[in-house]
C-alpha positions in Angstrom: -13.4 0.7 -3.7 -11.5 2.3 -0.7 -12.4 1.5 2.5 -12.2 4.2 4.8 -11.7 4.5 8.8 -13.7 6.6 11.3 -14.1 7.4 15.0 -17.2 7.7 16.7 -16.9 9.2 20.6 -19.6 6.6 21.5 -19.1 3.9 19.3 -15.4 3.5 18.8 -13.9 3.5 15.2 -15.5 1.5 12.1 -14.4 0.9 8.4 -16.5 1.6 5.7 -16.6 0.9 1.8 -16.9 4.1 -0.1 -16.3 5.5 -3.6 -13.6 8.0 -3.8 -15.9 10.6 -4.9 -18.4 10.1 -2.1 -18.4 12.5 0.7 -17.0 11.6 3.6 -19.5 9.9 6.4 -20.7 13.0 9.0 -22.6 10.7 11.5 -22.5 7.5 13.0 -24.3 4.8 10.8 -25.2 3.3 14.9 -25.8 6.2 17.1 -26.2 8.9 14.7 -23.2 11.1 16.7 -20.9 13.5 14.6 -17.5 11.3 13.3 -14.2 12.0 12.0 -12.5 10.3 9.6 -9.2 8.7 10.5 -5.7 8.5 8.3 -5.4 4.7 7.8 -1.9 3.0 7.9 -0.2 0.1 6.9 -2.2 -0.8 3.5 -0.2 -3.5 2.0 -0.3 -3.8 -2.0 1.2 -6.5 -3.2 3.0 -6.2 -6.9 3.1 -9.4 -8.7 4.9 -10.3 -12.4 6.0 -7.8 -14.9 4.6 -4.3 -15.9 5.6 -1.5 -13.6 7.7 1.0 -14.6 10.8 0.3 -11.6 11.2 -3.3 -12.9 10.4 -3.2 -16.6 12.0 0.4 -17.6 15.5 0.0 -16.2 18.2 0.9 -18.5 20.3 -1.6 -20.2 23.5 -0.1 -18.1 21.2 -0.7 -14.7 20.3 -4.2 -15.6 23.5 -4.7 -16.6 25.4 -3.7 -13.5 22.8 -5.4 -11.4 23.4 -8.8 -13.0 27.2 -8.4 -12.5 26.6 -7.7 -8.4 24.3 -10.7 -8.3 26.5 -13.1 -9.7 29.4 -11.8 -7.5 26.8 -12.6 -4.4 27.2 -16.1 -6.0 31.1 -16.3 -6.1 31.4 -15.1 -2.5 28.7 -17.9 -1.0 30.3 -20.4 -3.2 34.3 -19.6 -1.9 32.4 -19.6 1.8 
């Protein structure tokens, strides 16, 4: 589930777990007072291993190209 940030003017901001479908939070779960929620940054998502659609569904001309430029990286550390 998403967590999601809010401000309260007495209480500072807080994070809580919601469901995407949930309405969002109209008072402070402490004090009670009106909040707003906040547009969170810097969510990190890691992709691991095989299976998304940049790394898997390249075209053969792509792949092929990008092997060629790797292994010239290779020549040029190797002649340093």
């Amino acid at each position: 589930m998403p967590i999601y940030v809010y401000k309260c003017p007495q209480c500072g901001t807080f994070e809580t777990e919601q469901r995407i479908t949930d309405p969002a939070l109209e008072s402070c779960p402490t004090c009670n007072r009106p909040v707003r929620r906040l547009i969170a940054g810097n969510v990190s998502v890691i992709y691991k291993g095989s299976g998304f659609h940049t790394t898997d569904y390249r075209s053969k001309e792509y792949k092929e190209k990008a092997k060629s430029e790797s292994e010239n990286k290779g020549d040029v550390k190797a002649a340093s």
